[in-house]
C-alpha positions in Angstrom: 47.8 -115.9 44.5 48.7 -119.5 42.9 48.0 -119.7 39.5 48.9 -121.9 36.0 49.4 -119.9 33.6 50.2 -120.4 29.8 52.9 -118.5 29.0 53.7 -120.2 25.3 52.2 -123.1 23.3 53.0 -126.3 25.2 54.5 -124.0 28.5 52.1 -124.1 31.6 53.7 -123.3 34.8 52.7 -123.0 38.0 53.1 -119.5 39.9 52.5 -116.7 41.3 50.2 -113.7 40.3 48.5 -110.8 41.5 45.1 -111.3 43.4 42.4 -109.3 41.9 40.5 -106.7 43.7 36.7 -106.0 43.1 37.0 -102.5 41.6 33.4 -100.9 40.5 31.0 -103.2 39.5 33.0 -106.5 40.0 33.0 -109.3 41.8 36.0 -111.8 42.9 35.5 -115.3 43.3 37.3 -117.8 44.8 37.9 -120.8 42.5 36.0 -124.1 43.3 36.5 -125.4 40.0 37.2 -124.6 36.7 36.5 -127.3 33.2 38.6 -128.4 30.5 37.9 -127.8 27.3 38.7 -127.1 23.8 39.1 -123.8 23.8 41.8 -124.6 26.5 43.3 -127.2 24.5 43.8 -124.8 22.0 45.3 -122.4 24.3 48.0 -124.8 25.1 48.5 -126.4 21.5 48.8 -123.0 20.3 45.2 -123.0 18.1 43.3 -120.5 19.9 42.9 -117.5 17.1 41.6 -116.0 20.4 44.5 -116.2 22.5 47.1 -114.1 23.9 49.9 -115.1 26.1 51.3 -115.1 28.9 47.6 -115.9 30.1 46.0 -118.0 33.1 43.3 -120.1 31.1 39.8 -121.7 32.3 36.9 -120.2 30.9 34.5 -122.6 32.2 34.5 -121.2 36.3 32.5 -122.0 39.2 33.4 -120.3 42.7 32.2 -118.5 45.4 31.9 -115.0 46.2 34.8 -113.1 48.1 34.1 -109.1 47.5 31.4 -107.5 45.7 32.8 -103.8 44.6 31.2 -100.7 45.1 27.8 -100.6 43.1 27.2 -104.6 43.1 23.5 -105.6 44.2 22.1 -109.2 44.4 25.2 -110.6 45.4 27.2 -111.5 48.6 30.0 -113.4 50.3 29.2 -116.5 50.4 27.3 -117.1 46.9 27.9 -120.0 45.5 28.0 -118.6 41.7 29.4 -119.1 37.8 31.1 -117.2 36.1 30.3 -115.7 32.3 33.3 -115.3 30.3 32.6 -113.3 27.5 32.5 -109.8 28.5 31.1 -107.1 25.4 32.1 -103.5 25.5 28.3 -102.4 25.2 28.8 -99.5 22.6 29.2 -101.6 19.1 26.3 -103.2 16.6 26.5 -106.5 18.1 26.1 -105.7 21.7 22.9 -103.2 20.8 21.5 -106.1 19.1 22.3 -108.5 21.9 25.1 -110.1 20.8 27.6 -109.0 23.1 29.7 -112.7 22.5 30.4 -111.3 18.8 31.3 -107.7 20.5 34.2 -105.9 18.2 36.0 -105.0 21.7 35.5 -108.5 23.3 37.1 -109.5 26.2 36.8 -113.5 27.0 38.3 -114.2 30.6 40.9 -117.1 30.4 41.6 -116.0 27.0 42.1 -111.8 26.9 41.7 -111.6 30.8 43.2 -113.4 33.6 41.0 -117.2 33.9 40.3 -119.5 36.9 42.8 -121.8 36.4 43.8 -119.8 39.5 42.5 -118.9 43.2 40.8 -116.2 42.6 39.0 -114.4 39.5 37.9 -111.5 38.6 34.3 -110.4 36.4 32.0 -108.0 35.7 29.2 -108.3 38.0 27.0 -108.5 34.9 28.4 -111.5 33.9 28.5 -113.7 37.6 25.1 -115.3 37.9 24.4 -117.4 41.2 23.9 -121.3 41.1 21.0 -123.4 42.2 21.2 -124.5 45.7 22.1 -128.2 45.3 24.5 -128.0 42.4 28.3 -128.9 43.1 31.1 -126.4 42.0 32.1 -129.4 39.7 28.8 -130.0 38.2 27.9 -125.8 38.2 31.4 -125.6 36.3 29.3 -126.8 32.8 26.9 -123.7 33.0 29.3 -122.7 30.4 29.4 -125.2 28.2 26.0 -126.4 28.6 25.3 -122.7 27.3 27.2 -123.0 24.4 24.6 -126.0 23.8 21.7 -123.8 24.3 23.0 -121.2 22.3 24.1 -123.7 19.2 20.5 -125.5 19.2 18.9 -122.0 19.4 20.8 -120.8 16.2 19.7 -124.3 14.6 16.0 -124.0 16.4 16.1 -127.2 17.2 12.8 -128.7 18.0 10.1 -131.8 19.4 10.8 -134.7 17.1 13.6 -133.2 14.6 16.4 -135.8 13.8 19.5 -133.8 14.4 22.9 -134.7 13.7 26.0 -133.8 15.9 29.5 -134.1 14.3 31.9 -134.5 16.9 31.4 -135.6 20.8 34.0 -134.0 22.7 33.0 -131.8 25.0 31.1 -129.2 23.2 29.6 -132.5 21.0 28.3 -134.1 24.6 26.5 -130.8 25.7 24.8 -130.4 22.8 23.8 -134.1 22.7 21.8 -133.3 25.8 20.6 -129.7 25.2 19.0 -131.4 21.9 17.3 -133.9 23.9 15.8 -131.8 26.5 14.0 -129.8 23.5 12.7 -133.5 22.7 14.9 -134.3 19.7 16.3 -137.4 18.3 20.2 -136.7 18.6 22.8 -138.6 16.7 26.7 -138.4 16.8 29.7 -139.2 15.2 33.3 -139.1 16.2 36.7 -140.6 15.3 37.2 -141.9 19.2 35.0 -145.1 20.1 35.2 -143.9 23.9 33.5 -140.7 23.2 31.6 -142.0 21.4 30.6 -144.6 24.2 29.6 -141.2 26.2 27.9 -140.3 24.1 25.3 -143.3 23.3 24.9 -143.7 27.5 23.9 -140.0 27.3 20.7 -140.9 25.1 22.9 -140.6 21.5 22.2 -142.8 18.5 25.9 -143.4 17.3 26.7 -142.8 13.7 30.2 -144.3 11.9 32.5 -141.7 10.9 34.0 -141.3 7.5 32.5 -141.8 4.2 30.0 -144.5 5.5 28.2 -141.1 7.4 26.4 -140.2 4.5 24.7 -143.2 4.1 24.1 -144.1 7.4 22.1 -140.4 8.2 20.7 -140.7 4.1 19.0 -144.6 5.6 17.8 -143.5 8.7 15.9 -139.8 6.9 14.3 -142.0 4.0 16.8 -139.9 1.8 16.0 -136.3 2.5 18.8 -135.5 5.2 19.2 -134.5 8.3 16.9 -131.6 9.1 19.8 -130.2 11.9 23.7 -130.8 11.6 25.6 -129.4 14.4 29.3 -129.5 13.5 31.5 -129.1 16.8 35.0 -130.8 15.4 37.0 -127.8 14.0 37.8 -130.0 11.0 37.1 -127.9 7.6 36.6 -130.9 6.2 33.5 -131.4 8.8 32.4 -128.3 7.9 32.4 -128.8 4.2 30.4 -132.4 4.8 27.4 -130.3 6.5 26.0 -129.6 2.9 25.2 -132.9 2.2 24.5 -134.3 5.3 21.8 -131.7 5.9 18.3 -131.5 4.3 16.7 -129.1 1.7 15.3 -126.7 4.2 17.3 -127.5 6.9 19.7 -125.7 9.0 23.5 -126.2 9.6 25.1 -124.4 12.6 29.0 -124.2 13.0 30.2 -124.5 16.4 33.7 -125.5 16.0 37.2 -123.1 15.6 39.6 -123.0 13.1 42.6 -121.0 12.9 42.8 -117.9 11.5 42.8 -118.0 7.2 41.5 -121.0 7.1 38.6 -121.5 5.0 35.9 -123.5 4.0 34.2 -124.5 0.7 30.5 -125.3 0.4 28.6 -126.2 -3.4 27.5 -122.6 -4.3 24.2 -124.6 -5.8 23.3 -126.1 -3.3 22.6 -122.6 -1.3 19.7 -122.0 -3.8 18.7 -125.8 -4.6 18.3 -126.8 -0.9 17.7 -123.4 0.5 19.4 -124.3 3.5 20.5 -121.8 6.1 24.4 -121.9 7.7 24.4 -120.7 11.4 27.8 -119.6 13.4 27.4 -119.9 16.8 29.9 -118.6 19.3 29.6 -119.1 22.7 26.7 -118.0 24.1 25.1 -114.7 24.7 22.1 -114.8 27.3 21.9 -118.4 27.8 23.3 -119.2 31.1 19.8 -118.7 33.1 18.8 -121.7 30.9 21.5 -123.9 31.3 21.7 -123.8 34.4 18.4 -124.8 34.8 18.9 -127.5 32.9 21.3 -128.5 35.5 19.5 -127.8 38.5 16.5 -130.3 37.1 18.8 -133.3 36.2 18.1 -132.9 32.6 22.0 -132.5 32.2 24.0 -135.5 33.0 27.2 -134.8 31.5 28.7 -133.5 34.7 28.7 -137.5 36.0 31.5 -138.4 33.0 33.6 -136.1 34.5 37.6 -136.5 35.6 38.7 -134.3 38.0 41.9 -133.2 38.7 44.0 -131.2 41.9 44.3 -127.8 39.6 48.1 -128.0 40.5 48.5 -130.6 38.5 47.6 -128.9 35.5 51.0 -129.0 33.5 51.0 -132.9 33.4 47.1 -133.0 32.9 47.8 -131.0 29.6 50.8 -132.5 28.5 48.6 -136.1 29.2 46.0 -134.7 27.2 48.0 -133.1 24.3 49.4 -136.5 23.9 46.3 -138.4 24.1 42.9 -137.1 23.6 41.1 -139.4 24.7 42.5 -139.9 27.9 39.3 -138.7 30.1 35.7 -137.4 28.4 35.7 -134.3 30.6 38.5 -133.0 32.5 37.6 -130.4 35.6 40.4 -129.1 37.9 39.5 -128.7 41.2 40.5 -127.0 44.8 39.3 -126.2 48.2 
């Protein structure tokens, strides 16, 4: 089969590569379409403390069902599904308590295991889940991301009426800008990019400035107390490190975004008894896909209409277009068939 595949930083090349077969408990899929995001960036900037290479990326897959292998139930030819990337071993702490995206053996397909920037894909069963009739393979493509939404504002139990502040709006920021919406929040963002940011306020956003004049801006609109959620989906440490004051006493931060590896992060050891705030990772997803794409299915998502898609064979310029400019589209989705 065709396939891109990241065989260095800044090196995608289009080629050939073994078609998987459905072995015991798998499925394969044929690739409809398969998002952008920055996990893939990373993969091809050479940031992902995740990735190994050579590697075909795309994490963020919808397709449709080719061969179910021996053992599979519930699913067919035909199926118009997603697929879950994060596959857990089963055996270790954090899969017996349910965690199976912080598994100590993980697996994440486009990352560890071959991705659907190619033709076909191959998953565990467990982890394909079928889509709501109605749903495109470009708009069923964010069950992924729109899961790592879910998941983030779960950590953060984001609720009715809570004033909760995103830092970032790429495309983990603009999923989680809706997620926080459909549990009836008030969402504000911030970013660095006015065009994102533009997303962001048609998607229901109140739009914060960046920089030092955030503080004040989220300090006016709380009568002083902080923001009861703050959602930091940037990677920047120094993002991280601006959660403590942002947030309020009580309140909860959760970290969404990825740093490389040994780089850390420095938060006011007073402030962890004075405010008594609580500091959530959140990685992924684990269980969230039924929900998001519910979401989808009932319109509450509306992401999916910002999107830029591209022919998947073009994904060596689209990367070295968006390695050189960021900005260039809101939400890129590759494409085919």
């Amino acid at each position: 089969m065709r396939a891109a595949i990241f065989h260095a930083p800044y090196d995608v090349r289009l080629g050939e590569h073994d078609t998987p077969q459905a072995g015991p408990g798998e499925v394969v899929a044929a690739v409809r379409a398969a998002g952008i995001c920055a996990g893939d960036m990373y993969l091809y900037l050479g940031k992902n403390p995740y990735a190994t290479y050579p590697v075909i990326g795309g994490h963020e897959i919808a397709g449709e069902v080719v061969a179910a292998g021996p053992g599979v139930t519930g699913l067919a030819a035909g199926d118009a599904v997603v697929i879950e990337p994060f596959i857990g071993c089963g055996r270790c702490y954090p899969c017996r308590i349910g965690k199976h995206n912080c598994c100590a053996n993980l697996q994440i397909i486009g990352n560890h295991l071959p991705g659907g920037y190619a033709e076909h894909v191959l998953a565990p069963a467990a982890n394909v889940h079928r889509v709501p009739a109605g749903l495109s393979p470009l708009a069923a493509s964010f069950a992924e991301p729109v899961a790592i939404g879910v998941q983030a504002c779960r950590r953060g139990a984001v609720a009715e009426g809570e004033y909760v502040v995103i830092l970032g709006a790429g495309p983990i920021g603009l999923a989680l800008v809706e997620v926080a919406r459909a549990r009836g929040a008030r969402v504000a963002i911030t970013d660095m990019l006015a065009a994102r940011l533009e997303t962001a306020a048609a998607l229901g956003a109140e739009v914060l400035p960046a920089g030092e004049a955030l503080l004040p801006a989220v300090l006016e609109r709380t009568d002083g107390e902080g923001a009861p959620v703050v959602i930091e989906a940037t990677g920047s440490p120094q993002a991280m490190e601006s959660t403590v004051d942002l947030v309020a006493a009580g309140g909860r931060i959760v970290i969404v975004g990825l740093v490389k590896k040994g780089v850390g992060v420095t938060f006011p050891a007073l402030d962890f008894t004075r405010k008594e705030m609580s500091v959530f990772g959140s990685r992924a997803s684990a269980n969230c896909f039924p929900e998001a794409l519910d979401l989808l299915a009932r319109g509450a998502i509306t992401y999916p209409n910002a999107a830029t898609s591209f022919d998947l064979w073009q994904a060596p310029e689209v990367f070295g277009r968006l390695a050189a400019d960021p900005g260039a589209v809101h939400k890129g989705v590759f494409v085919q068939g």
